[in-house]
C-alpha positions in Angstrom: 2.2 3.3 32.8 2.3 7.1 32.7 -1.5 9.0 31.6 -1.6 11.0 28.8 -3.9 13.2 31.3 -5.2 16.4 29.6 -2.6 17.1 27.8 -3.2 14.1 25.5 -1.0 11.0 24.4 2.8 11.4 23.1 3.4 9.3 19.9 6.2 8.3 17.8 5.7 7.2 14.3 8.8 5.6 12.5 9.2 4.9 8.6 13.0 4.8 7.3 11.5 6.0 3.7 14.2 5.3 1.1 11.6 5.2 -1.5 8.5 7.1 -2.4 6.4 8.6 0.3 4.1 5.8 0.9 5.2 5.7 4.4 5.2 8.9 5.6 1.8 9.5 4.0 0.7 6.3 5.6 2.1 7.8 8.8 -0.1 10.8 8.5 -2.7 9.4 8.0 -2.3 7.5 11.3 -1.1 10.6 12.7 -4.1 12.8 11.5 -6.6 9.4 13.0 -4.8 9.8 16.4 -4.7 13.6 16.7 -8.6 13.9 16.3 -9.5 10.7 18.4 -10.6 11.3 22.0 -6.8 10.8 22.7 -5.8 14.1 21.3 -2.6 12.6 20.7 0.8 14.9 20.3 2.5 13.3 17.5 6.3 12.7 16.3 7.1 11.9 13.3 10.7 10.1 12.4 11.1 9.8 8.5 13.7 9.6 6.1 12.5 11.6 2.9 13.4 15.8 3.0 10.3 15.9 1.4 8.8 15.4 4.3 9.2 19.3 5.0 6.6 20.3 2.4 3.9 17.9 3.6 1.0 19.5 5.7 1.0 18.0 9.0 -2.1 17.2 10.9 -2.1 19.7 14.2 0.0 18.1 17.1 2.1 17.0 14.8 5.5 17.7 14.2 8.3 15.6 12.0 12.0 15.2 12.4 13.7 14.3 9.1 16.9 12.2 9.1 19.4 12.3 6.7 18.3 10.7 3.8 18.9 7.0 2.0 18.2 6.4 -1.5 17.1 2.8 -2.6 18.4 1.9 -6.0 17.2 -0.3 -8.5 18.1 -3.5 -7.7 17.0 -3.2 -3.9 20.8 -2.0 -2.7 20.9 1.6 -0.6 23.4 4.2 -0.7 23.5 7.9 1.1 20.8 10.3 -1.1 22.7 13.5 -0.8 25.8 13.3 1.8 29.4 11.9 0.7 28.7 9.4 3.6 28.8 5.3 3.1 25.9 3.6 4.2 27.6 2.7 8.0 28.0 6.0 9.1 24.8 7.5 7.8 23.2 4.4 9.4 25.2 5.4 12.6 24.2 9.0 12.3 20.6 8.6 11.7 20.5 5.9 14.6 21.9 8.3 17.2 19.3 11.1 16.1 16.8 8.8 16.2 17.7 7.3 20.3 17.7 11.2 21.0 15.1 11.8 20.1 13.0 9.4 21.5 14.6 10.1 24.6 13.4 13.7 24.4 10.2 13.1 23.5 9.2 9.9 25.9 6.5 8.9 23.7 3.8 6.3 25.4 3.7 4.7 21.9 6.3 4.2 19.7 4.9 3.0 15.6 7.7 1.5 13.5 7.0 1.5 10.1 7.6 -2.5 8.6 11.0 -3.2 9.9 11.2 -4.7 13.3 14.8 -3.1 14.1 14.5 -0.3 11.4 17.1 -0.2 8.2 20.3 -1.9 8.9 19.2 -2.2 12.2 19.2 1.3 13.4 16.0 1.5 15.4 18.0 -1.3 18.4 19.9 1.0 20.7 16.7 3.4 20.9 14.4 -0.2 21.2 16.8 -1.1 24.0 16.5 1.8 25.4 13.1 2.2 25.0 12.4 -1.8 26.7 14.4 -0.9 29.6 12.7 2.1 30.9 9.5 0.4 30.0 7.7 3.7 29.6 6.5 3.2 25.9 4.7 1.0 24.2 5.7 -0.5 21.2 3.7 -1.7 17.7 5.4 -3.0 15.0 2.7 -1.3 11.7 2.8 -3.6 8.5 1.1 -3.3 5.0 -1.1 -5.6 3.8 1.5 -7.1 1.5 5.0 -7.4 2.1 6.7 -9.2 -0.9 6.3 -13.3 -1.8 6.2 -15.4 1.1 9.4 -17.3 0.3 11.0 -13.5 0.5 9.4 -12.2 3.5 10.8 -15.5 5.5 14.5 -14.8 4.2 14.4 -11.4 5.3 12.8 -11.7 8.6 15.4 -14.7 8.9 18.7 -12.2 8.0 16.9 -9.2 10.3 16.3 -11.5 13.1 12.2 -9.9 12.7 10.6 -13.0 14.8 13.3 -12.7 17.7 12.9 -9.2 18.0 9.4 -8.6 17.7 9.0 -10.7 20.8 11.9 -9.1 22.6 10.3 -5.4 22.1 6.9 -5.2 20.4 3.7 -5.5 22.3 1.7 -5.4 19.2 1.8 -6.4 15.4 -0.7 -4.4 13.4 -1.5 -5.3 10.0 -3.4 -2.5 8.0 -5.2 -5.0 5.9 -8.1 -7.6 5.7 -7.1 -11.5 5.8 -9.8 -11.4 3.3 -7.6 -9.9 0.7 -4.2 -11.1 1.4 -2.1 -12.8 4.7 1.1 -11.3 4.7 2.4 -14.4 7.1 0.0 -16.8 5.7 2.8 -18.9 4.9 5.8 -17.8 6.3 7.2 -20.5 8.9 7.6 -18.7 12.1 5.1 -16.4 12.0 3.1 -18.5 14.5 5.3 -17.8 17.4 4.1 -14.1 17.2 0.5 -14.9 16.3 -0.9 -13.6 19.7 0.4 -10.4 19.1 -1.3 -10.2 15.7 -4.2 -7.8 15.0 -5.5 -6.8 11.2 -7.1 -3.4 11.4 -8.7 -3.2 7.9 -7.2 -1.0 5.8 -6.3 2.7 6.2 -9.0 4.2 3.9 -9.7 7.5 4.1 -13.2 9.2 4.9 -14.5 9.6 1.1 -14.7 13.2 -0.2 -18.0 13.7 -1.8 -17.2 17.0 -4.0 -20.0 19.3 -4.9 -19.9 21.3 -8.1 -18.7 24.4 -6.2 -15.8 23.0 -4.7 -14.9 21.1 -7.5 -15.0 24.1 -9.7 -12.3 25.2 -7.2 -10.1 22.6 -7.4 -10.0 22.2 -11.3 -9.1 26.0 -10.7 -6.2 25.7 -8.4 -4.8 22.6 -10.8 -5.6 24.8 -13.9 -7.7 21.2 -14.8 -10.0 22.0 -18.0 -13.8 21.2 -18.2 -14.7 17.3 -19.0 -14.1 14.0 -17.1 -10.8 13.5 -15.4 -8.6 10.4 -16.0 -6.0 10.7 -13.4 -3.1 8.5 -13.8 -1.1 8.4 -10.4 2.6 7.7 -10.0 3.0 7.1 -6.2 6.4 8.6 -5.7 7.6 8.6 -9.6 10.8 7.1 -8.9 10.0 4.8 -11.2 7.3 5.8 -13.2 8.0 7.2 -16.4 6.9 4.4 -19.0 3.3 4.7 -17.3 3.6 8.3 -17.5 4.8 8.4 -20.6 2.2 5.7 -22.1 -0.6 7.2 -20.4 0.7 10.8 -21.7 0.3 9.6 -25.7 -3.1 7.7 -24.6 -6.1 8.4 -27.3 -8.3 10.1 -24.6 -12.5 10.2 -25.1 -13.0 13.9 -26.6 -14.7 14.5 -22.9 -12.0 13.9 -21.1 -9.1 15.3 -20.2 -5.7 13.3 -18.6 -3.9 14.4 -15.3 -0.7 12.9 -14.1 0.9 13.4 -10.7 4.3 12.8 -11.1 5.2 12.6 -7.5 8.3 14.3 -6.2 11.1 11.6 -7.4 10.8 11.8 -10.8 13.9 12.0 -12.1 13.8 16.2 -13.3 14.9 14.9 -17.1 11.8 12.8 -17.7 9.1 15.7 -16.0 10.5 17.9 -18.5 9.4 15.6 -21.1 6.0 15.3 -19.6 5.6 19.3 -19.4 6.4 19.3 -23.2 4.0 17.3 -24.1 1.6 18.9 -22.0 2.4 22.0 -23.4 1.5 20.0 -27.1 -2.1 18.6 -25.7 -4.4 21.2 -23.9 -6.2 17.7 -22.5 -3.4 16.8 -20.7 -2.1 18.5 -17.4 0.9 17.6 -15.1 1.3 18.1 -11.5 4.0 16.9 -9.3 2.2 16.7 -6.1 -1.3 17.4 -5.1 -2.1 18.1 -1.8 -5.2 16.6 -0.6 -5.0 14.1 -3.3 -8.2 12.3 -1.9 -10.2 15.1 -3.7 -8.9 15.0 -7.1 -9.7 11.2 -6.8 -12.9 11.9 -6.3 -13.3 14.6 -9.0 -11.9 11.7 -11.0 -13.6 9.5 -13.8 -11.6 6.4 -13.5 -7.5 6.2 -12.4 -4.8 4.6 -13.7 -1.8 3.5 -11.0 1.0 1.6 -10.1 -0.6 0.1 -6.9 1.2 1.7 -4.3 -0.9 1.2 -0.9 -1.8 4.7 -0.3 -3.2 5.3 -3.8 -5.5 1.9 -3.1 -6.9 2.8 -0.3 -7.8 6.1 -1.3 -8.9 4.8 -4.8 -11.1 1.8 -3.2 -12.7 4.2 -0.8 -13.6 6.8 -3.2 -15.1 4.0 -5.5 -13.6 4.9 -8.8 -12.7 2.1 -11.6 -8.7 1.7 -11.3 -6.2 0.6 -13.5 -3.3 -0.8 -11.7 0.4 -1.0 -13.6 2.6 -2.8 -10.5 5.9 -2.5 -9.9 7.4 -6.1 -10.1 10.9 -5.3 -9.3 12.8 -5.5 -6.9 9.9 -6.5 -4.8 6.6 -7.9 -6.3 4.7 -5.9 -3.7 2.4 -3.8 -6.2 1.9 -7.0 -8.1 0.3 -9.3 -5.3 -2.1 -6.7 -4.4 -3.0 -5.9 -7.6 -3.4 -9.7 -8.9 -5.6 -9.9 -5.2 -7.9 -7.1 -5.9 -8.4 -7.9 -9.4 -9.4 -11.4 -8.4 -11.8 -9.7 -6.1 -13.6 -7.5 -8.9 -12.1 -3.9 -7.8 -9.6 -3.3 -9.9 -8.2 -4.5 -13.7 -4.4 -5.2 -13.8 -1.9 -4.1 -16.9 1.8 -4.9 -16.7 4.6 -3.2 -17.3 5.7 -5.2 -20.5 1.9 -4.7 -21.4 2.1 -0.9 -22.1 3.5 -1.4 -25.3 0.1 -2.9 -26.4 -3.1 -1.2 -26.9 -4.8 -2.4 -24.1 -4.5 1.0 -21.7 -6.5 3.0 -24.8 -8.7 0.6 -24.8 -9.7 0.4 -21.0 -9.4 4.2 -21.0 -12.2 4.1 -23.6 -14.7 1.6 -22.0 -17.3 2.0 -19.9 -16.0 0.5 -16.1 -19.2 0.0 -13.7 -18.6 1.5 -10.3 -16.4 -0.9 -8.1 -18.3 -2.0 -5.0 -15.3 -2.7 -2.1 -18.0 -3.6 0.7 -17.1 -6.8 1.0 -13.6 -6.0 2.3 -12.6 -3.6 5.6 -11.9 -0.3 4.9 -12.3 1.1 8.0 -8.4 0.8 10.2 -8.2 4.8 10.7 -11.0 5.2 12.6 -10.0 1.8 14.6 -6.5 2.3 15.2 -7.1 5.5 17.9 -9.4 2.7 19.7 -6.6 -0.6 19.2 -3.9 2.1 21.2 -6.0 3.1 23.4 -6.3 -0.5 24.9 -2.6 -1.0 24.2 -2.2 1.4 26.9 -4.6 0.5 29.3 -3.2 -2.8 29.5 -0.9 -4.1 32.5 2.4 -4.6 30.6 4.0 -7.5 31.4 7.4 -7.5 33.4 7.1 -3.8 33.0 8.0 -3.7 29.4 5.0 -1.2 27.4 6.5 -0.3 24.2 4.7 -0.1 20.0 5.8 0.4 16.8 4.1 0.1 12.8 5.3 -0.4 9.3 
């Protein structure tokens, strides 16, 4: 196994984003965890959103974008900007990706939730990667996944079980059993067990704003004196009805309402949103917010779709939350929000609830500070120490290789 030595640890970090940015910003977050850790890691990031460009990057850090997908509605993929079919982008973005492994010769490779990447793009560079047995691997999963029944088909169809144990050294879940088991009852899962480690989820240090740097912040957002009820949109691929709701909300007189769009929204529905901020000085839009973590904790209370970023950021920072799930195509957003409002830390609201009055009225209420002690916060700090073992071990029959999702 080669030594990182002085000049620190190579990793790759792998997400196929067709959706959002809750990968990438997941895969910063590892990235920043690993680049300040005593294994002054030099990181690569492989993602699939442009975006991606406009994202500050910890130091040691650098991020190669690959030609976009766009998932649709109904779960289906097609090409985001080039007049390619789905094959040859695949084919394209699979051959960048084997180069650029080989360039790089990371000691860990992190792929982001698919064992063998979309359509199965991430094998030749796995392959690859297995038979030098140079790197090694850790396949990264959320907490939740989808319904168990779904999970199972699609591990099934992607051959996940057969080829986590023919290139993964490591399954990391970044969540707490206590909250939810994505393989709790998927058949299979057991034959991988032994290379199954939760490391409590990926919440960030909590940013404790005094009134100085707030002042600063509201400032550079152009946010008006009085409490902040934020209302986050993850991506905003699909979140205009929240947006839209939460934009014709009765606010308290104290308060005024923030929403952060996120890059996706379609450009048709932010214009709609600008206009009726431009009708209500309580009400501001962004599209992006770097740093989000400290506009959460300016916040009063936050309304969001459940995206696992925005949780864990949300949960750290102790704030009373809202969550609107997606429940299609994948039911994702729903489990963990029906989870953590079973625990106490959050109140739920469907989608086909907006159209009641029940959002005014928890906007309204008084929400008593959520207390998340009693589940595990704390997998950034842990995941530096979880690699460094990785790689101090002996691999066996030469094969050393990691990825995340």
């Amino acid at each position: 196994m080669r030594n990182g030595g002085e000049a620190g640890v190579r990793v790759a970090l792998y997400s196929h984003d067709a959706m959002g940015l809750g990968h990438l910003r997941r895969n910063i977050a590892i990235a920043r965890a690993l680049v300040e850790s005593p294994l002054r890691a030099s990181v690569l990031i492989l993602s699939g959103v442009r975006e991606a460009a406009s994202v500050r990057l910890p130091e040691r850090t650098d991020c190669l974008t690959l030609p976009s997908l766009h998932k649709q509605d109904d779960g289906s993929y097609r090409s985001r900007s080039l007049a390619l079919g789905v094959p040859e982008l695949i084919h394209m973005r699979s051959l960048a990706i084997r180069g650029a492994l080989e360039s790089f010769a990371p000691h860990a490779f992190v792929v982001d939730k698919n064992p063998l990447g979309v359509f199965g793009e991430l094998e030749p560079a796995l392959a690859h990667l297995a038979a030098t047995g140079q790197t090694r691997c850790v396949l990264g999963l959320r907490d939740v996944l989808d319904e168990p029944a779904v999970v199972e088909r699609e591990w099934r169809k992607t051959r996940g079980t057969e080829s986590v144990r023919r290139f993964y050294d490591a399954v990391w879940v970044y969540g707490d059993p206590a909250v939810y088991d994505p393989f709790l009852d998927v058949s299979g899962a057991a034959s991988v067990s032994s290379q199954l480690s939760f490391t409590g989820y990926l919440g960030p240090r909590p940013h404790a704003l005094n009134p100085a740097c707030e002042a600063v912040l509201r400032a550079r957002l152009d946010i008006p004196t009085g409490r902040i009820f934020l209302c986050l949109l993850g991506g905003g691929q699909d979140g205009w009805e929240l947006a839209a709701r939460f934009a014709g909300a009765a606010l308290p007189e104290d308060a005024v309402g923030v929403i952060v769009t996120g890059p996706f929204m379609p450009p048709a529905a932010r214009r709609r949103l600008a206009t009726a901020a431009s009708l209500n000085p309580r009400l501001r839009v962004l599209e992006f917010v770097h740093e989000i973590e400290k506009l959460v904790a300016a916040s009063d209370r936050i309304v969001a779709m459940g995206g696992y970023n925005t949780v864990c950021e949300v949960l750290a920072a102790r704030k009373p939350l809202l969550l609107v799930p997606r429940v299609a195509p994948r039911r994702e957003q729903a489990i963990r929000a029906e989870r953590l409002e079973a625990l106490g830390l959050a109140g739920v609201l469907l989608p086909d609830e907006l159209a009641t009055d029940k959002l005014d009225r928890w906007l309204v209420a008084s929400h008593p500070e959520p207390d998340p002690s009693g589940i595990d916060l704390g997998g950034l700090p842990r995941i530096p120490a979880l690699l460094a073992s990785l790689l101090a071990e002996t691999s066996e029959g030469g094969r050393v290789c990691a990825v995340s999702a």
